[in-house]
Backbone bond lengths (Angstrom), bond angles and torsions (degrees), N, CA, C in turn:
res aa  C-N    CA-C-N  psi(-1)  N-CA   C-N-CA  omega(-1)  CA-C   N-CA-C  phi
1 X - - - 1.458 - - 1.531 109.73 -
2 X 1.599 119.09 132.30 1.353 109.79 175.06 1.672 113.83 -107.63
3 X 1.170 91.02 128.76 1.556 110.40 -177.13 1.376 106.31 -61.63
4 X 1.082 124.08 144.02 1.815 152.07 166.09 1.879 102.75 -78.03
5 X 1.317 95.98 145.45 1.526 92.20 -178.98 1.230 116.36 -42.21
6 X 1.305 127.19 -66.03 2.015 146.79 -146.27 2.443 78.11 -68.88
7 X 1.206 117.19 -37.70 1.530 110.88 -160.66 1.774 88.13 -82.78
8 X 1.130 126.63 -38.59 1.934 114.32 161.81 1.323 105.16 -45.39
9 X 1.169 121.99 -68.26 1.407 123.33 -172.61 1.249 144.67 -30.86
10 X 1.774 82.87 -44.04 0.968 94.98 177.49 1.823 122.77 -83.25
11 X 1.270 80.05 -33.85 1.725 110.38 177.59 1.813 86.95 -23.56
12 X 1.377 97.42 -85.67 1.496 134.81 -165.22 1.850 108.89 -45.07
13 X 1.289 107.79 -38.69 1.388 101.98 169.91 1.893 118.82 -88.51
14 X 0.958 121.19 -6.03 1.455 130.33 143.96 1.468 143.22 -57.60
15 X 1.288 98.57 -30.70 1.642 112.85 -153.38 1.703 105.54 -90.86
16 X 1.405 104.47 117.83 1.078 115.32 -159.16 1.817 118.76 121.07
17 X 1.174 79.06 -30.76 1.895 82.40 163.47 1.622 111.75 -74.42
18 X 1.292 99.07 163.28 1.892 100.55 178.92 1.212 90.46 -116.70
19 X 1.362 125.13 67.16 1.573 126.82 146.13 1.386 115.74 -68.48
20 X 1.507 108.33 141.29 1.118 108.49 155.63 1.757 136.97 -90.99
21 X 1.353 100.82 81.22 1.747 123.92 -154.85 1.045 119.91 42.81
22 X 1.388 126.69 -167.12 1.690 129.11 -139.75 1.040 79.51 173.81
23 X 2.059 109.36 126.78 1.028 134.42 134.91 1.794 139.97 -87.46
24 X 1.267 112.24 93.76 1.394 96.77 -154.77 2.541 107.93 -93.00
25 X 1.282 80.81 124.21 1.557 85.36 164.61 1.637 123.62 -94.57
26 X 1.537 108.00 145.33 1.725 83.27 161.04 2.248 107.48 -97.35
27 X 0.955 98.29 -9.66 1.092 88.07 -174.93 1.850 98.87 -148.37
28 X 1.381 119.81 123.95 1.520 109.85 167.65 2.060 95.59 -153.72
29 X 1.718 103.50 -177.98 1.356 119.56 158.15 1.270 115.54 -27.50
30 X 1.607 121.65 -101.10 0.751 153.28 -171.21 1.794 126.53 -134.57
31 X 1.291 128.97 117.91 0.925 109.70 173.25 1.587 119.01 -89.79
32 X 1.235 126.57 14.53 1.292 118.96 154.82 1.973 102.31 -83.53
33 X 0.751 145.28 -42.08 1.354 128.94 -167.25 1.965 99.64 -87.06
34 X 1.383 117.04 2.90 0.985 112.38 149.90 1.355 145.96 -69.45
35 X 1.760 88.58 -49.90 1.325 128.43 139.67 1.560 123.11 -22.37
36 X 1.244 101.05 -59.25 1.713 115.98 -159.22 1.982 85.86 -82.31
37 X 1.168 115.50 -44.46 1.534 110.12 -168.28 1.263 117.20 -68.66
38 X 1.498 118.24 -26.71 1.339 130.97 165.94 1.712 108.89 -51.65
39 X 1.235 103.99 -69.18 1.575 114.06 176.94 1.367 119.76 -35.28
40 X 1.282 116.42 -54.90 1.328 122.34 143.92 1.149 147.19 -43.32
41 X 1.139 105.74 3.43 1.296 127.78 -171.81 1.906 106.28 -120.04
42 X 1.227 104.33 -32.15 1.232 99.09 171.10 2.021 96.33 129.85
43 X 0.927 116.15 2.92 1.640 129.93 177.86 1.445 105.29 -31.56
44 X 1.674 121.78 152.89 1.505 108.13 -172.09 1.070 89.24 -104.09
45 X 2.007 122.81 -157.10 1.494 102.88 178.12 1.108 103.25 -99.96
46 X 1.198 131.17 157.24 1.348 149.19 170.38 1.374 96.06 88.93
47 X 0.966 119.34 56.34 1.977 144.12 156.29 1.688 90.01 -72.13
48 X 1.434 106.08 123.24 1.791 96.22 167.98 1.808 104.92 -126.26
49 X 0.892 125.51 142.59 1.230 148.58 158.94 1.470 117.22 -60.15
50 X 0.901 140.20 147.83 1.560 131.15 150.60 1.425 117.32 -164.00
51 X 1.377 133.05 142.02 1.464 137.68 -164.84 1.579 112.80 -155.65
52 X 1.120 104.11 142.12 1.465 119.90 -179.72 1.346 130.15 -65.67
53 X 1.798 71.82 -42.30 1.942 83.10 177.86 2.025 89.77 -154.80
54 X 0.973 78.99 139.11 1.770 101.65 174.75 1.974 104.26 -98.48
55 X 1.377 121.33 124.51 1.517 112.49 149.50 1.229 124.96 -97.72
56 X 1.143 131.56 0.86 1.521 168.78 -178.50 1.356 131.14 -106.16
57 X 1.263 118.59 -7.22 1.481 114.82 -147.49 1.637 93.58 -87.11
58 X 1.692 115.99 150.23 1.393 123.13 -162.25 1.777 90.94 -124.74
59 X 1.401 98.23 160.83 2.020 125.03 146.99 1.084 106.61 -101.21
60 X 1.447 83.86 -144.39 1.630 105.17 -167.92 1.412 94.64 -87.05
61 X 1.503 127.52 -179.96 1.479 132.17 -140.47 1.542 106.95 -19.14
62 X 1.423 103.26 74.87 1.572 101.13 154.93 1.604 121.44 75.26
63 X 1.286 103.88 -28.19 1.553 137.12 162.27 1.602 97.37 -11.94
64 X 1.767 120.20 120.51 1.481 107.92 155.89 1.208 128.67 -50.91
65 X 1.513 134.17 133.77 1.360 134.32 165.43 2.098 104.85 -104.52
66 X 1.145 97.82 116.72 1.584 107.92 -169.37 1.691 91.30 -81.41
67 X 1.543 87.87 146.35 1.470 98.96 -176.97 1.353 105.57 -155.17
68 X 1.173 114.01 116.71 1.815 103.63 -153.79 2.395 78.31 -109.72
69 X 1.487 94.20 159.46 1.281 87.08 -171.85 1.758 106.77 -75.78
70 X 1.272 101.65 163.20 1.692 122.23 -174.98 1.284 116.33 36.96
71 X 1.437 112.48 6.60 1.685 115.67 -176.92 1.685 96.36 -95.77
72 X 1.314 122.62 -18.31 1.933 121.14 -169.65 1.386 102.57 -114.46
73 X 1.255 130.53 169.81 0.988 160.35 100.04 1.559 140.46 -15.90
74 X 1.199 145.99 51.18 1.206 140.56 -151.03 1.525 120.85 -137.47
75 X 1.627 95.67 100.64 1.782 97.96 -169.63 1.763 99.63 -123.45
76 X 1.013 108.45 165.65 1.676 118.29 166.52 1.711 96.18 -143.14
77 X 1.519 90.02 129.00 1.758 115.83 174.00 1.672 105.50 -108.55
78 X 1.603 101.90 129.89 1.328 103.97 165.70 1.347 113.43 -107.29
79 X 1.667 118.27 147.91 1.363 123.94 -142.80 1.674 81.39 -149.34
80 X 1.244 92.59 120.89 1.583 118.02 169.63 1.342 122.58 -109.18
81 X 1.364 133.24 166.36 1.378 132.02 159.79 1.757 99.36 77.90
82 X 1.291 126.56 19.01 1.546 142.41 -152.44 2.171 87.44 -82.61
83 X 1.277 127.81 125.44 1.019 121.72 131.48 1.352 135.89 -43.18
84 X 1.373 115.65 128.66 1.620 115.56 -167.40 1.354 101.59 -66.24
85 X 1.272 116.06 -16.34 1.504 93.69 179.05 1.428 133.17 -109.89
86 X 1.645 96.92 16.31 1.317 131.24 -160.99 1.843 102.30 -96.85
87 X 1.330 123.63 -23.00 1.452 91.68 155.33 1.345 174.65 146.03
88 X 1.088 81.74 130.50 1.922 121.57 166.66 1.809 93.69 -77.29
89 X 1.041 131.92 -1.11 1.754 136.53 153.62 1.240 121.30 -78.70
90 X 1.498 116.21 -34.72 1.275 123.38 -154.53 1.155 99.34 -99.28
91 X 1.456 148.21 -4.20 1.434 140.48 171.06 1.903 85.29 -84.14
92 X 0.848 109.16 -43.48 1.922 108.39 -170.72 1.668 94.48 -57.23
93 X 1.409 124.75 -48.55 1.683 130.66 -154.15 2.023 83.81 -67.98
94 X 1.326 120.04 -48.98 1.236 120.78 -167.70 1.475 97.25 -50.50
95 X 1.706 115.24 -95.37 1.143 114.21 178.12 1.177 131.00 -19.37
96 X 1.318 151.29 -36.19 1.413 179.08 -133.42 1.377 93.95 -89.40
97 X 1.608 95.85 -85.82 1.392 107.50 178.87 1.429 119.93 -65.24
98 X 0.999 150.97 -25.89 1.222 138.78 -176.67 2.222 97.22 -75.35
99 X 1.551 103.28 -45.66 1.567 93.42 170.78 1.899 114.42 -57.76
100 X 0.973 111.71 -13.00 1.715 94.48 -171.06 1.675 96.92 -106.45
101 X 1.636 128.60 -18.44 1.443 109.41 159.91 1.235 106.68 -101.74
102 X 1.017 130.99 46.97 1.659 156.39 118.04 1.695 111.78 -39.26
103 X 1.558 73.01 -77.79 1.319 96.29 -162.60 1.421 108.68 -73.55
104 X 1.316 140.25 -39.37 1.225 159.18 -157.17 1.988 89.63 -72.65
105 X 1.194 89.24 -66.22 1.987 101.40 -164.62 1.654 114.41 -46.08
106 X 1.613 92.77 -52.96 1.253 113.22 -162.61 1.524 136.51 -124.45
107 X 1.545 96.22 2.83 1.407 119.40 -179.28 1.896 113.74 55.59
108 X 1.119 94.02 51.35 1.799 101.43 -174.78 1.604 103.99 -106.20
109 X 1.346 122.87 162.38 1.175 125.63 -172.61 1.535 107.88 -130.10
110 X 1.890 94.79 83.11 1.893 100.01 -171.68 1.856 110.92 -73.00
111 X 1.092 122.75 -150.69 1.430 123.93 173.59 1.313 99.67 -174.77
112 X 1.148 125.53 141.73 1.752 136.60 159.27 1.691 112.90 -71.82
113 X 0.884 109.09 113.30 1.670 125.40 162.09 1.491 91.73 -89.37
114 X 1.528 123.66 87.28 1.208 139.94 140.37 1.769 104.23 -5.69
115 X 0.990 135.53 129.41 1.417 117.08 -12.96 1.671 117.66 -93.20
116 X 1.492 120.06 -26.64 1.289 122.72 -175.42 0.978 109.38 -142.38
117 X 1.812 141.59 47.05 1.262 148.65 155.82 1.869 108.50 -98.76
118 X 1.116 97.48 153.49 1.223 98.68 -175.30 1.824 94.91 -134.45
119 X 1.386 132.71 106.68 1.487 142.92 -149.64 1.480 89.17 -105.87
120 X 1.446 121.55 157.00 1.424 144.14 121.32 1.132 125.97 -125.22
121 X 1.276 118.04 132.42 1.617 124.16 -138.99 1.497 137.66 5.00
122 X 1.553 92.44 69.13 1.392 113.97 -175.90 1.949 116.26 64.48
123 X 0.920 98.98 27.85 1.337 129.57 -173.54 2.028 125.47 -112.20
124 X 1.360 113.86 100.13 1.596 96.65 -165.61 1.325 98.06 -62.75
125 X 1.655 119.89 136.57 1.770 122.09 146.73 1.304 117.58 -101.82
126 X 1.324 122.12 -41.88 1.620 132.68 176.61 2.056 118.50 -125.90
127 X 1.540 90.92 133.33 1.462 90.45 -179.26 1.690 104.02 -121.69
128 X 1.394 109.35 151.12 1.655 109.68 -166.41 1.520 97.74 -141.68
129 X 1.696 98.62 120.99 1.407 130.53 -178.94 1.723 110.22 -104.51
130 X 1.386 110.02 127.06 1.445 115.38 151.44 1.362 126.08 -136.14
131 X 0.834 132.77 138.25 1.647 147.26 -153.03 1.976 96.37 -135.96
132 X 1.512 87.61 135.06 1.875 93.64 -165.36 1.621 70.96 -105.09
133 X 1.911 85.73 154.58 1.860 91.45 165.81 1.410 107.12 -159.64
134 X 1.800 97.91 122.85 1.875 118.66 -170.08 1.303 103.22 -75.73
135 X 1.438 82.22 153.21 2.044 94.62 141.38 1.495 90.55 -138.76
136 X 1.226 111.78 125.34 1.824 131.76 -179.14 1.521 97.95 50.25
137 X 1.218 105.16 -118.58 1.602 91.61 -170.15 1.468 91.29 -123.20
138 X 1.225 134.22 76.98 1.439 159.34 175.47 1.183 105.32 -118.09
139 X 1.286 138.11 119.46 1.590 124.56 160.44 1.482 106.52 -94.54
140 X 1.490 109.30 104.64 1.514 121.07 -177.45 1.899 117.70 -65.83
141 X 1.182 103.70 -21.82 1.427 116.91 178.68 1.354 111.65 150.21
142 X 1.596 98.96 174.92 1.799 94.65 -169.52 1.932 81.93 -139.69
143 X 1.253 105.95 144.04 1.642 140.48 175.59 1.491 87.70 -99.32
144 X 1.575 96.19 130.74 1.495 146.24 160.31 1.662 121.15 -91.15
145 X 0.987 119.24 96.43 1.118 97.73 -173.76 1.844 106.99 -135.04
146 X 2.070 111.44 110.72 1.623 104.34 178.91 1.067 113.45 -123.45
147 X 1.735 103.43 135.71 1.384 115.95 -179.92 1.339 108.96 -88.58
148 X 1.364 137.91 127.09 1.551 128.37 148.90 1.385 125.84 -130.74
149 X 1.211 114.79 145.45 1.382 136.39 -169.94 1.350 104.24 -85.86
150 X 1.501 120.79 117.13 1.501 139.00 -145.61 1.465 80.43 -120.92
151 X 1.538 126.59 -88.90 1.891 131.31 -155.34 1.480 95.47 -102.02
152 X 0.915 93.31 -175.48 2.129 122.41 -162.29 1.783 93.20 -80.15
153 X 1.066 114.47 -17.36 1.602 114.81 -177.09 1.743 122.71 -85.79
154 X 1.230 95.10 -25.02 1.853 122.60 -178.59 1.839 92.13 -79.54
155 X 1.434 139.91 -56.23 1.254 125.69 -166.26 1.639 120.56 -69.98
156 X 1.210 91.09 104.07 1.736 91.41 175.89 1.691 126.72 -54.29
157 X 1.219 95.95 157.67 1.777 98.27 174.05 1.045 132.71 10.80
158 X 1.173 136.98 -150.87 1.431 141.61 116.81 1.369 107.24 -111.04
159 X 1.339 124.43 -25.92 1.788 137.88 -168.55 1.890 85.05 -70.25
160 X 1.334 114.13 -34.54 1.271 101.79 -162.58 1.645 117.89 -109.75
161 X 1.207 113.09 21.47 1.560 132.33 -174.41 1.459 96.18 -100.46
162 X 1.502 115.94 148.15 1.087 115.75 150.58 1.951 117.55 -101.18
163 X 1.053 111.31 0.45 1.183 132.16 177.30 1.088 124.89 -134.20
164 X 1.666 147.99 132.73 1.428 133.75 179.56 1.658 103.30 -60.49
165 X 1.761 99.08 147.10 1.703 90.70 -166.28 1.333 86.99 -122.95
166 X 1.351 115.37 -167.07 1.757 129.29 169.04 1.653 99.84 -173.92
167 X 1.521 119.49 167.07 1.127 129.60 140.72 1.718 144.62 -120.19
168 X 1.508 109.53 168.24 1.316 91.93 -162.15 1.316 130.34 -60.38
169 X 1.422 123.64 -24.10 1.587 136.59 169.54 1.526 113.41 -46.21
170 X 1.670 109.48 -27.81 1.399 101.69 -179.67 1.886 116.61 -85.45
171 X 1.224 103.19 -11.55 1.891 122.67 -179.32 1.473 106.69 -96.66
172 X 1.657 120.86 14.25 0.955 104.42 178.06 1.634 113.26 -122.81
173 X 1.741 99.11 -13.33 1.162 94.34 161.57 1.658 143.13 -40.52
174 X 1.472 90.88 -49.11 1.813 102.96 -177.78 1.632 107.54 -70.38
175 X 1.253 114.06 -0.45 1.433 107.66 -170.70 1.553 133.24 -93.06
176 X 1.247 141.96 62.99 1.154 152.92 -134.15 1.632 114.28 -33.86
177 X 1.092 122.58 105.60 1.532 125.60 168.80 1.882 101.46 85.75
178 X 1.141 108.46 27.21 1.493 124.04 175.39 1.555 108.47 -88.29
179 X 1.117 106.26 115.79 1.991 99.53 -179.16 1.493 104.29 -51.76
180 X 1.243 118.93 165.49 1.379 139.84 -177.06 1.043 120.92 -90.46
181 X 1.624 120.03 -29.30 1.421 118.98 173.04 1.785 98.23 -133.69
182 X 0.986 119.34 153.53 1.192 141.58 174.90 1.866 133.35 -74.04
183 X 1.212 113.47 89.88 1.774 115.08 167.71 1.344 102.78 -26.87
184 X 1.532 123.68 105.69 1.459 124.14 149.83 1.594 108.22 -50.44
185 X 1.021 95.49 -52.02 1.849 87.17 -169.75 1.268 116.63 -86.27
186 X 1.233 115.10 -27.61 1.849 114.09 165.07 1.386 113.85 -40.94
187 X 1.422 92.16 -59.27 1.716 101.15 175.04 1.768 122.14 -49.19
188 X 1.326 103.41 -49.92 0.829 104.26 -176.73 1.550 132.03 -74.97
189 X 1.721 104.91 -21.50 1.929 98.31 163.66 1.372 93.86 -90.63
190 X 1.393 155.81 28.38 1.433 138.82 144.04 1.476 101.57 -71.84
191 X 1.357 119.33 -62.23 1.371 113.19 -170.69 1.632 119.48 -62.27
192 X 1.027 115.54 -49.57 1.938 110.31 147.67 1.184 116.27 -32.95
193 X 1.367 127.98 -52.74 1.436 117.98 -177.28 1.498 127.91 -48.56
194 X 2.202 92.36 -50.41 1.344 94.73 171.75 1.612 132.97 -78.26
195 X 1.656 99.97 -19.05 1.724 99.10 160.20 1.125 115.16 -64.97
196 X 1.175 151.78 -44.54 1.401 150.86 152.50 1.497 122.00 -30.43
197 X 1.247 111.37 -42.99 2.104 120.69 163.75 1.376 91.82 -64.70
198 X 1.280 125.27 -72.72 1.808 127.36 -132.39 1.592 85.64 -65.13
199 X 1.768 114.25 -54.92 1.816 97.55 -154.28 1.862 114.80 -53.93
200 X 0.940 103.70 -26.61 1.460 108.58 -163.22 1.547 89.06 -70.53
201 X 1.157 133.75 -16.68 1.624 140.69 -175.98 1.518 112.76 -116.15
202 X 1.077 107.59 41.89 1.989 113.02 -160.09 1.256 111.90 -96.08
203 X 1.342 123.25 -8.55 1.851 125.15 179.78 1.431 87.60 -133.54
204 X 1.376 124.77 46.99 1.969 107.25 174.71 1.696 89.98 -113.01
205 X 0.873 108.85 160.94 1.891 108.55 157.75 1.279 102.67 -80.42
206 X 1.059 128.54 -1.87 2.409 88.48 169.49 1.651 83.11 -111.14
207 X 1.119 134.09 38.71 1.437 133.89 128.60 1.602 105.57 -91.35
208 X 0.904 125.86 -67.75 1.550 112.56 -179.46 1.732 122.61 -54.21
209 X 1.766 107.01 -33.51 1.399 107.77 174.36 1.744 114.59 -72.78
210 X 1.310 119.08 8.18 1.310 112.23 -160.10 1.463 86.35 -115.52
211 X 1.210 142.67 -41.37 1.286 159.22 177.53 1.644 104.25 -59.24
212 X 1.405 97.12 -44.90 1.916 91.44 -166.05 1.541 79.63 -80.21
213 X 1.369 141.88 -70.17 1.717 130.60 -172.16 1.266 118.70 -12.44
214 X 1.761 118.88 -24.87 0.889 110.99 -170.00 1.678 117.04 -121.20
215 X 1.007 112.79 11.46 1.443 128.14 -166.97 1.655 113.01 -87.29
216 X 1.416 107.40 123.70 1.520 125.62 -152.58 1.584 85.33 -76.86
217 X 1.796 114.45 151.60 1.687 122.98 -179.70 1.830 107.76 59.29
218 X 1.278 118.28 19.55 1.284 100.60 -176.90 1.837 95.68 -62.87
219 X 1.574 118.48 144.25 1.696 104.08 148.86 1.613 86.48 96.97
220 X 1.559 117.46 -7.78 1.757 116.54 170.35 1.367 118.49 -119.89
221 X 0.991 136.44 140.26 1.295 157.58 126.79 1.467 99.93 -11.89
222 X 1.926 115.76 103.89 1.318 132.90 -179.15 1.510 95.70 -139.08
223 X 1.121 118.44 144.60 1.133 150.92 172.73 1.794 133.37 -95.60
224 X 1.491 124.96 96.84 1.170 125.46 -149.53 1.673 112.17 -103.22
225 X 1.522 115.31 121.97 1.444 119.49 -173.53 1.714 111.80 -101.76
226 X 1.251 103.02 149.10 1.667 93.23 165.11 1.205 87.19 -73.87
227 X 1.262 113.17 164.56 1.346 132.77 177.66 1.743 121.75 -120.49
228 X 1.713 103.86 73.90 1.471 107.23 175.92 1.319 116.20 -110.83
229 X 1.504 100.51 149.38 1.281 110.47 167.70 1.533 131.09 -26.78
230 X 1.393 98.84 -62.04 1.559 113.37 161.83 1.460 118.96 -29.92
231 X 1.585 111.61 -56.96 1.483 122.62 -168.43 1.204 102.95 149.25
232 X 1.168 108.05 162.56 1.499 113.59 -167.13 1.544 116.98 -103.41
233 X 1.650 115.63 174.11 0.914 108.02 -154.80 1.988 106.01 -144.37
234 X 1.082 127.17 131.23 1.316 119.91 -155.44 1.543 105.96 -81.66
235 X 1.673 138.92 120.85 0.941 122.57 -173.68 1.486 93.18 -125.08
236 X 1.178 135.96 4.30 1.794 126.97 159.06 1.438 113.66 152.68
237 X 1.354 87.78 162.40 1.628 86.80 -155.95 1.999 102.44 -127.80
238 X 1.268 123.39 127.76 1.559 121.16 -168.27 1.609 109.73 -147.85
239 X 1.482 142.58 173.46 0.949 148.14 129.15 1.687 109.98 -38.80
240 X 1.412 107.86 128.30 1.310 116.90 168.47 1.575 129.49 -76.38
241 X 1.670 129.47 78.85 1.020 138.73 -160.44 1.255 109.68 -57.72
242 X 1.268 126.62 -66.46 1.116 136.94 167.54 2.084 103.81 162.04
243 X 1.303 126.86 -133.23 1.664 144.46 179.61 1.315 140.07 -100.44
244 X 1.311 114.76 128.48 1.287 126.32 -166.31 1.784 93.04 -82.32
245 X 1.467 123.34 -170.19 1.286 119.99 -156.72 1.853 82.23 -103.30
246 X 1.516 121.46 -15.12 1.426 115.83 -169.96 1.681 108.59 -89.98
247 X 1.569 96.72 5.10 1.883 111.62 -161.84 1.521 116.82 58.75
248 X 1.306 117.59 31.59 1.090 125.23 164.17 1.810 107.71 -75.29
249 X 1.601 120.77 164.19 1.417 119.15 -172.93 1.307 101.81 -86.15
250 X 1.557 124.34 162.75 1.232 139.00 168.50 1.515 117.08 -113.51
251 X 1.207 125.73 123.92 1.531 115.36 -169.09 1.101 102.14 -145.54
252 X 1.625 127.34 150.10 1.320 154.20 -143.01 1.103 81.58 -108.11
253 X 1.895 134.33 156.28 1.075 105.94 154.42 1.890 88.61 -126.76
254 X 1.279 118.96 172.59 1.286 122.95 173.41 1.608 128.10 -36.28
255 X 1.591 109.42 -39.44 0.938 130.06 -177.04 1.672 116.32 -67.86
256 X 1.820 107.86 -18.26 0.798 131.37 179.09 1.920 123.73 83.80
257 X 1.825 85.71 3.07 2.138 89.49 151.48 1.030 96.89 -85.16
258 X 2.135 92.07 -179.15 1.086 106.45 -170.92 2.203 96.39 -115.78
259 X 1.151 102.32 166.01 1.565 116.72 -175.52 1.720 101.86 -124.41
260 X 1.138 94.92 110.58 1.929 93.72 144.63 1.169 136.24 -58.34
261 X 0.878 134.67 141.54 1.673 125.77 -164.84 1.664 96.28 -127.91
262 X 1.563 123.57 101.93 1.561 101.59 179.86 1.405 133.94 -69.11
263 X 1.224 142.62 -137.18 1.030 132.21 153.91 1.791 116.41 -122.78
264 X 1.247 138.42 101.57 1.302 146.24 -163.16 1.931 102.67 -148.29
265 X 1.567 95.25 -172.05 1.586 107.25 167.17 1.205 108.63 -50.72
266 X 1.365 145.14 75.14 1.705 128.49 -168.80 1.608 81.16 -126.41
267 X 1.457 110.40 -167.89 1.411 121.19 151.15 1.565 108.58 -175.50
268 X 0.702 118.81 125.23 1.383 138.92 -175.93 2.035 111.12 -84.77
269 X 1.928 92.83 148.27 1.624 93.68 -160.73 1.536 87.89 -149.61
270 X 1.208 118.91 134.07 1.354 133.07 174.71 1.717 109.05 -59.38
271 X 0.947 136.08 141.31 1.322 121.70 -161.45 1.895 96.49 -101.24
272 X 1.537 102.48 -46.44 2.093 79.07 153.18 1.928 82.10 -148.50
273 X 1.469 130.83 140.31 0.956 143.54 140.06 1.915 136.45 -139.14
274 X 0.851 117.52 111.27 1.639 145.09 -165.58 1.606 95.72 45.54
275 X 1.512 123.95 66.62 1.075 134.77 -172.26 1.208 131.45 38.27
276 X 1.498 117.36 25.79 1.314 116.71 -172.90 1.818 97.10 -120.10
277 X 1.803 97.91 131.99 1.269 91.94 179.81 1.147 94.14 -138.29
C-alpha cells in the first residue's frame, strides 16, 4: 500500500510508540464509532483512530463536536485490560495529557474544567470523551476519544458553543519564538506518550495531584448542573476543593461539609470567574 504524505507523517511521528496500530482517515463520521467498530472487531489495546476531518464527530450526550478539516485534532484510543473501576480516571488520564504536551510543546498554561474540558484562558480548546463497552458484565474496553481546536477555523460559533471556546494557534501568537501553526502529529505522539506514562500510574496520588494542579476554579465557588439536553438542572453549589483518589470532585459546601461530586451527565459552571460563565 502506498502511503499519502499526512499517512508518512504520520507514520514517522508515531514510531516508537507501542500502539497497537493506527487507522488513519482524512475525512470520516466519527472516529470514536470507528473506534468502537474496531473494538468490535477484535482491536488490540492501543488501536488509535485518527482523522482530518470528522462530519460526525460527537461529546457528551451525543452533542456535535465541530471539526473543521486539518484545522483539529481528532483521535479515538482503544484501551483494553481497563479496570472496571478505572473509568471515571480515564477522561482525567486524557485531559492530563493533552495539558502537559501543552505545556511541554509550547509552553502554554492549559487547565481542566473538571470533568472533560481542557481550557486556555478560561476558554474551551480540547474536549475528551470515553464511552465503556460490555459484553454481559465483562468490560471489553473503553474508547478515548480527543477533540482539539488547533487554528481559528476549528472554533465554532458562539450561537453554537455551549462554552466560550478558542484554539491553540491563537495563544501562540504572544509567545516569543513559539511556531505559528501547530504539528498535528507532534502533538499528537506527545499526548500518547503521556497517556502511556500516566496509565501505568492511574490509582497513585501524583496522578491525582497532577490533575488537581491543574484544575480550572480550584479555591472558587462553582456551581454543578445535571447536564440534559432539555436544560439543565441545579444540583449544588460549593468551593472547589479539588480530588478524591476515584477523580471524583470535592466541594465545600456553605454549611461548611464537604460533598462528593461523582462523575456522570453533570457539568459544572464557575459561579462568577474573569467573566466567563
Amino acid at each position: 500500500m502506498v502511503l499519502n504524505h499526512d499517512q508518512r507523517e504520520l507514520q514517522k511521528a508515531l514510531a516508537g510508540l507501542a500502539l497497537g496500530g493506527f487507522r488513519y482517515f482524512e475525512r470520516v463520521g466519527s472516529t470514536m464509532d470507528e473506534a468502537t467498530a474496531w473494538l468490535e472487531e477484535g482491536a488490540p489495546d492501543l488501536a488509535l483512530v485518527v482523522a482530518d476531518e470528522q462530519t460526525a464527530g460527537r461529546g457528551r450526550l451525543g452533542r456535535r463536536w465541530f471539526t473543521a478539516p486539518k484545522a483539529s485534532l481528532a483521535f479515538s484510543l482503544v484501551l483494553r485490560q481497563v479496570d472496571p473501576l478505572q473509568p471515571s480516571l480515564l477522561t482525567g488520564l486524557g485531559a492530563l495529557a493533552v495539558c502537559e504536551a501543552l505545556e511541554t510543546l509550547y509552553h502554554l498554561q492549559p487547565q481542566i474544567k473538571w470533568p472533560n474540558d481542557v481550557l486556555l484562558e478560561y476558554r474551551k480548546v480540547c474536549g475528551v470523551l470515553t464511552e465503556s463497552h460490555w459484553q454481559g458484565e465483562q468490560l471489553s474496553g473503553v474508547v478515548m476519544g480527543i477533540g482539539i481546536n488547533l487554528a481559528p477555523s476549528s472554533v465554532p460559533p458562539m450561537n453554537a458553543a455551549l462554552f466560550p471556546a478558542t484554539c491553540v494557534q491563537d495563544h501562540l501568537r504572544f509567545l516569543a519564538g513559539a511556531p505559528q501553526e501547530v504539528n498535528r502529529f507532534q502533538l499528537l505522539a506527545v499526548i500518547l506518550e503521556r497517556v502511556l506514562t500516566w496509565r501505568a500510574r492511574l490509582q497513585t496520588r501524583s496522578f491525582i495531584q497532577s490533575w488537581e494542579a491543574r484544575l480550572a476554579y480550584r479555591w472558587e465557588t462553582v456551581q454543578i448542573f445535571r447536564d440534559l439536553n432539555e436544560g439543565n438542572s441545579l444540583l449544588t453549589e460549593g468551593r472547589l476543593e479539588g480530588l478524591n483518589s476515584d477523580g471524583n470532585l470535592i466541594l465545600r459546601l456553605a454549611n461548611g461539609e464537604t460533598q462528593t461530586v461523582n462523575f456522570g451527565e453533570i457539568r459544572l459552571r464557575p459561579l462568577s470567574s474573569n467573566g466567563v460563565l
